[in-house]
C-alpha positions as CSV (number, residue, x, y, z in Angstrom):
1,X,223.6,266.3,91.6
2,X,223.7,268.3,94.6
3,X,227.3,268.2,96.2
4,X,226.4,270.6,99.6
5,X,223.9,268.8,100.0
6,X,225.3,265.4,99.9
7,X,228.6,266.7,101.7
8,X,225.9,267.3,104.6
9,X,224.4,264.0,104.7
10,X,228.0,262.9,104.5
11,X,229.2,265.4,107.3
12,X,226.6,264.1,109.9
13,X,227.6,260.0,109.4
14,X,229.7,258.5,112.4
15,X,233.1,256.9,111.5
16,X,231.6,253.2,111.6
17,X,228.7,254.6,109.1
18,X,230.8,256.6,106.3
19,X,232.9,252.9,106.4
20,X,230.3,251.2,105.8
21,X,229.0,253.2,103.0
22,X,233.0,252.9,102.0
23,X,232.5,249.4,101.4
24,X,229.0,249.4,100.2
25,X,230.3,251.6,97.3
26,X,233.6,249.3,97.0
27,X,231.5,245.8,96.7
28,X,229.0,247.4,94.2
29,X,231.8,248.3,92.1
30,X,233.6,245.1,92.2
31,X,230.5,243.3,91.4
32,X,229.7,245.7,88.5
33,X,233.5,244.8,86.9
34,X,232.8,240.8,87.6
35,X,229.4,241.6,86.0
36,X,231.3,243.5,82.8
37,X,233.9,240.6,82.4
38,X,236.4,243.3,83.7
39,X,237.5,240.9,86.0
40,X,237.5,237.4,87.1
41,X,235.6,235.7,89.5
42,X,238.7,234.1,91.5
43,X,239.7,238.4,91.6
44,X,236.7,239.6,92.6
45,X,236.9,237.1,96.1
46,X,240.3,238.0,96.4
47,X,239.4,241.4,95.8
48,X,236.6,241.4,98.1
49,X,238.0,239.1,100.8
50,X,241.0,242.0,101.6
51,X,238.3,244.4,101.5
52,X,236.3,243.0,104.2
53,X,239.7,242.5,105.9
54,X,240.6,245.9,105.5
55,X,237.1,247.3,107.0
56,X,237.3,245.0,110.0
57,X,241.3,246.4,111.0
58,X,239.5,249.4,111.1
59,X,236.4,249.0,113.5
């Protein structure tokens, strides 16, 4: 993996973009752990519901 280069393509997002990448990265990886049994499903809304609540504070 090349790190300069994604440090560039991170480097030239605005501040709403790299958050929303944030989350896109946060919500995959909740879904992968309900998906693994790692969590439940009642966690993963909770989870994901202070997520989104967190992101929108933020805009």
């Amino acid at each position: 993996m090349d790190y300069s280069k994604e440090n560039q393509n991170w480097d030239s997002l605005s501040y709403v973009e790299k958050n929303h990448q944030l989350y896109l990265k946060q919500k995959a990886l909740l879904d992968q752990f309900l998906e693994k049994g790692a969590i439940s499903q009642a966690q993963h809304d909770k989870s994901l519901h202070d997520l989104i609540e967190k992101m929108d504070k933020k805009e």
